[in-house]
Each structure stands twice: as C-alpha cells, then as structure tokens.
Backbone as a ProteinNet text record, in pm:
[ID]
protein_1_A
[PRIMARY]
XXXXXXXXXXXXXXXXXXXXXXXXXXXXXXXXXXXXXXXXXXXXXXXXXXXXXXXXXXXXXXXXXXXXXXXXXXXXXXXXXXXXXXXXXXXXXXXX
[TERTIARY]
-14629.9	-14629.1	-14760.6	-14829.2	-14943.2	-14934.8	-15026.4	-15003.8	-14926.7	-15050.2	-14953	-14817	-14806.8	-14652.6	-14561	-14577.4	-14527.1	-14539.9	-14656.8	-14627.8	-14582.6	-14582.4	-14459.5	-14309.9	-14280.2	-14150.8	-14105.7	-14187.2	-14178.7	-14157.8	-14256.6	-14226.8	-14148.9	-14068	-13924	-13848	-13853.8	-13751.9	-13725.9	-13840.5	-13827.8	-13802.1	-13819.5	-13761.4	-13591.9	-13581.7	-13407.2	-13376.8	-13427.3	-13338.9	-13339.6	-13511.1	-13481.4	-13386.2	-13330.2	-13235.3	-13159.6	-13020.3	-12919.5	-12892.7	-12713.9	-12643.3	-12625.3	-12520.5	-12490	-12376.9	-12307.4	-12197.4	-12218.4	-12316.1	-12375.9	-12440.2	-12514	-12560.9	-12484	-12329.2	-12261	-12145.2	-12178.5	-12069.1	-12179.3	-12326.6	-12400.5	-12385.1	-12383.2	-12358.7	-12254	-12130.5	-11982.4	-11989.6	-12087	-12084.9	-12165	-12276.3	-12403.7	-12273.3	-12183.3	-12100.8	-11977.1	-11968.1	-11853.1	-11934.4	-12027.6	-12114.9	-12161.1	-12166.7	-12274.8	-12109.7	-11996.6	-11837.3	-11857	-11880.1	-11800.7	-11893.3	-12038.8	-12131.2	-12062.9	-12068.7	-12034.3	-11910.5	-11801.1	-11675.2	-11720.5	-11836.8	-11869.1	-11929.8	-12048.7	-12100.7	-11987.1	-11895.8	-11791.4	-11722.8	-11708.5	-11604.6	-11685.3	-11835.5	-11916.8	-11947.4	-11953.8	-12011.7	-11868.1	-11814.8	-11642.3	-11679.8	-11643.4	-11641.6	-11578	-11438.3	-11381.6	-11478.6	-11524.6	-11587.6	-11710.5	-11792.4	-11909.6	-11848.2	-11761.2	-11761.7	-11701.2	-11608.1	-11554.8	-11678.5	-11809	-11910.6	-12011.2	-12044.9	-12110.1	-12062.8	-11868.7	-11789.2	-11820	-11822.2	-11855	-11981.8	-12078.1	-12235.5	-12199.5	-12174	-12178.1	-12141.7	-12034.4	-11916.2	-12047.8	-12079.2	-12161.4	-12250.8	-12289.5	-12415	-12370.7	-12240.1	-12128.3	-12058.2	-12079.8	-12016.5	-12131.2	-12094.9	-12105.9	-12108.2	-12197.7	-12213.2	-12014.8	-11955.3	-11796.4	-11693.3	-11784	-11665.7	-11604.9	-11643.3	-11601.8	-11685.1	-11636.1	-11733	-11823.9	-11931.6	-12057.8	-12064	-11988.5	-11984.9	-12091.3	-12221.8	-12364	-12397.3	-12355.1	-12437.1	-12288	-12193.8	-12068.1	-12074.7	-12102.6	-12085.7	-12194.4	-12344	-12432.4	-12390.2	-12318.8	-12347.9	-12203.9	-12102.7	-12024.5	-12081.3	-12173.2	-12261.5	-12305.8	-12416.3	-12485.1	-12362.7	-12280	-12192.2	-12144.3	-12085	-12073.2	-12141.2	-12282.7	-12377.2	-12413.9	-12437.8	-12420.7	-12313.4	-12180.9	-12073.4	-12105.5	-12147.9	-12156.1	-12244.9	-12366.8	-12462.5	-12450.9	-12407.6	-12334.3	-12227.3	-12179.9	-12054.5	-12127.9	-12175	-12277	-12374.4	-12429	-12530.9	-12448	-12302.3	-12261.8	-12190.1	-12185.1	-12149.1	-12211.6	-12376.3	-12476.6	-12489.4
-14066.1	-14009.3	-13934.5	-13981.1	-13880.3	-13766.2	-13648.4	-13513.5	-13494.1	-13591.6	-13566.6	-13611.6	-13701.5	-13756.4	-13595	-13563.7	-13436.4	-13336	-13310.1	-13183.5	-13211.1	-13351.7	-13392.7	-13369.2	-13396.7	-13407	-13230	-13194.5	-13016.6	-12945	-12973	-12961.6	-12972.6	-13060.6	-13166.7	-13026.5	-13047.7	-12927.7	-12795.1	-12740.1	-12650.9	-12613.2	-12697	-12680	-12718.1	-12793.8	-12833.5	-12703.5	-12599.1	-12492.2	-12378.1	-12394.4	-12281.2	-12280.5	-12446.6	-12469.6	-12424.6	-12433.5	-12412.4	-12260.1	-12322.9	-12174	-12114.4	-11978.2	-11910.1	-11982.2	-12049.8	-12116.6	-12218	-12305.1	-12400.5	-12340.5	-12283.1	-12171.3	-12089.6	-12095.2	-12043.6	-12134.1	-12254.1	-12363.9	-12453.2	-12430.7	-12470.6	-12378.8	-12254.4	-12174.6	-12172.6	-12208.6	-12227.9	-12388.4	-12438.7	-12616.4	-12577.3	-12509.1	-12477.9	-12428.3	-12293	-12239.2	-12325.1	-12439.1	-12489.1	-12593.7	-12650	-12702.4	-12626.1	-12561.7	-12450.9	-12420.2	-12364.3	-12382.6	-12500.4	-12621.7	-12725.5	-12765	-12729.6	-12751.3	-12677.8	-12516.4	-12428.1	-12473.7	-12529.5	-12611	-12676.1	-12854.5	-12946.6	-12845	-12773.1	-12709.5	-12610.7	-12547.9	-12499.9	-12581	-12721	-12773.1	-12870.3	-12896.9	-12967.1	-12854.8	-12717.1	-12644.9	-12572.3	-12641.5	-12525.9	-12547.7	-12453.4	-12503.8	-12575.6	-12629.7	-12787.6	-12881.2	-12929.6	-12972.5	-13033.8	-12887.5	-12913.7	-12926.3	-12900.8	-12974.2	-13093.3	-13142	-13292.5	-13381.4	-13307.6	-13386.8	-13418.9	-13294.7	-13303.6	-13373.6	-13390	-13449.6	-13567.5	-13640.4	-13786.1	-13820.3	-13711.8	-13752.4	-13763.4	-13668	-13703.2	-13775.1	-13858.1	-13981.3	-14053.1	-14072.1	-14233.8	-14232.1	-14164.8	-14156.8	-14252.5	-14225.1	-14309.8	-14445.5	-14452.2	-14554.4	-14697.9	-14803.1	-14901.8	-14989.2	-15098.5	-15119.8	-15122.6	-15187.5	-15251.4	-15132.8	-15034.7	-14929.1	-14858.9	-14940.7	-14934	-14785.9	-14715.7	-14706.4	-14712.1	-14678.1	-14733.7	-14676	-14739.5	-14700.1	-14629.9	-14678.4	-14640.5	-14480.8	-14454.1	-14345.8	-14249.4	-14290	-14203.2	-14166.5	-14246.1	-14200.7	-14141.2	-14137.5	-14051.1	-13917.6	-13917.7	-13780.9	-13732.5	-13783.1	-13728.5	-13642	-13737.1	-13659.2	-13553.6	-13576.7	-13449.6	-13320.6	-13375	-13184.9	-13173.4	-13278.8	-13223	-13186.8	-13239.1	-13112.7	-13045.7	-12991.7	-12857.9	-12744.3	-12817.3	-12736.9	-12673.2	-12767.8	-12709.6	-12630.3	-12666.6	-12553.8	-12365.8	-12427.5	-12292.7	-12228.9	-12302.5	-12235.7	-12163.5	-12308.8	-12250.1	-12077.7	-12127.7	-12009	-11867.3	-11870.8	-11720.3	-11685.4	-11763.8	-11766.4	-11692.8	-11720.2	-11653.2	-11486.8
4298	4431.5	4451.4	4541.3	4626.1	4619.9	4638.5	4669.1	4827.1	4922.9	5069.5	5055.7	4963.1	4996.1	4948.6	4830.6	4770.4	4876	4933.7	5054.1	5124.4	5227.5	5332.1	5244	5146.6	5091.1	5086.3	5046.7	5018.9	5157.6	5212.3	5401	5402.9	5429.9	5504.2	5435.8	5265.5	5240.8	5275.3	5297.3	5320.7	5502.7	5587.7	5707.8	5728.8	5582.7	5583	5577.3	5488.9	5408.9	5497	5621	5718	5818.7	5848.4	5947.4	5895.4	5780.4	5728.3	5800.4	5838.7	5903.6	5759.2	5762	5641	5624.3	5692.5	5647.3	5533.7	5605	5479.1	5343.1	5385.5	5249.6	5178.4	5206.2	5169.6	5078.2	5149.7	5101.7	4948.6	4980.5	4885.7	4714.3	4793.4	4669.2	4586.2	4670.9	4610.1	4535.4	4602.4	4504.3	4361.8	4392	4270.1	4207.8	4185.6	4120.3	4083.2	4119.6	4058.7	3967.8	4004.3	3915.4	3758.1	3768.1	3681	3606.6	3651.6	3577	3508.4	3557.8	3521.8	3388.5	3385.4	3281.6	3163.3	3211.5	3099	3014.7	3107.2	3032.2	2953.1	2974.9	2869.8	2788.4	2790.5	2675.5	2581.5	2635.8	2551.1	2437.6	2529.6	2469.4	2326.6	2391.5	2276.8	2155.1	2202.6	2084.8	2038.9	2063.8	1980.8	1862.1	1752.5	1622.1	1562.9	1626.4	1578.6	1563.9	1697.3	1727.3	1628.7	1622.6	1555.6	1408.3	1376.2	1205.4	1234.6	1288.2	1320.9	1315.7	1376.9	1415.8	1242.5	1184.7	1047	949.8	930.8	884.8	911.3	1013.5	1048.6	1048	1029.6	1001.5	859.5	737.2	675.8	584.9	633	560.4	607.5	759.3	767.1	672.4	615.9	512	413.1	373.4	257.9	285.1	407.1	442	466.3	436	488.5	621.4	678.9	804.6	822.2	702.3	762.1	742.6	757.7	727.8	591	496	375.9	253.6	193.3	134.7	36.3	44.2	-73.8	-174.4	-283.8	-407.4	-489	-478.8	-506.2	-513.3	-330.3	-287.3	-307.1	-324.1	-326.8	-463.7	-551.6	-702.2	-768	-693.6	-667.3	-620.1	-515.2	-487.9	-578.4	-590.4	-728.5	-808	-893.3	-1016.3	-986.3	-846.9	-843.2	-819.6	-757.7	-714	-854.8	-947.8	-1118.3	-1115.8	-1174.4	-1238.3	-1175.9	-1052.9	-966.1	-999.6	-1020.3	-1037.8	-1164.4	-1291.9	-1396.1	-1419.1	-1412.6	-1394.9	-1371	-1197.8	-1181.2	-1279.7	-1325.1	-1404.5	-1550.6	-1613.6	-1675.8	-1672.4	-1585.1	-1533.9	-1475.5	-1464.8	-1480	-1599	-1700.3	-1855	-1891.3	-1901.5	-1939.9	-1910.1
[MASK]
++++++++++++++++++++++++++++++++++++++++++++++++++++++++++++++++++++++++++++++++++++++++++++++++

C-alpha cells in the first residue's frame, strides 16, 4: 500500500470515529469488553496448570514414541538407564 493510499485510509478513519454518536461508542466499548473477556477465558483455560502438564506429558512421550504410536524401545531404554544412574548417584552422593 502507498503512503496516500494509507493517509486516505487513516482519513476515512478517523472521520468514521468523529461521526460516531455515544451510543455507538458505547456499544463499541461493550463489544471491545466482551472480546478482551472472551480472550482472557482462552488464555485461562490454555495456561491452567492441568493443562500445561497434560501438554509437557504429551511432548514428552512423543519424544518415545514412534511415527505408529508405538513405543521406541531404543530411546525408552536410554532414558531408563540414565534416570538409574541419576537415581543412584544421588543416592550414592548423600551416603557420602
């Protein structure tokens, strides 16, 4: 877009917004506010903490899993070992 096209467009708007009665400006504000509710709902409901572990939980199985769903023996019996010898270690290391 042009600059004139952008200042005709900006124009236009801004003579829309000087026409507006208070009724309309009033009915705009009650839409912005049910809007701006209805966001804060999805963002509530995406950042609940169910939520966000349901979500890490299923990130971190796909890691284990296979394109068919199944899972990958390889990287599963990999990370086995490592939390053994993690576990032991630690256990180890407050022996000491």
């Amino acid at each position: 877009m042009s600059d004139t096209t952008t200042e005709r467009a900006e124009a236009a708007a801004a003579r829309a917004r000087a026409s507006r009665s208070p009724d309309q400006i009033e009915a705009e504000i009650e839409a912005t506010r049910e809007s701006l509710a209805d966001d804060i709902d999805v963002l509530q409901v995406r950042l609940s903490p169910a939520n966000l572990a349901q979500a890490a939980k299923e990130k971190v199985l796909g890691v284990f899993r296979r394109p068919d769903g199944s899972l990958d023996p390889v990287r599963t019996g990999v990370a086995v070992t490592v939390a053994v010898v993690l576990v032991a270690y630690l256990v180890r290391r407050r022996r000491l």
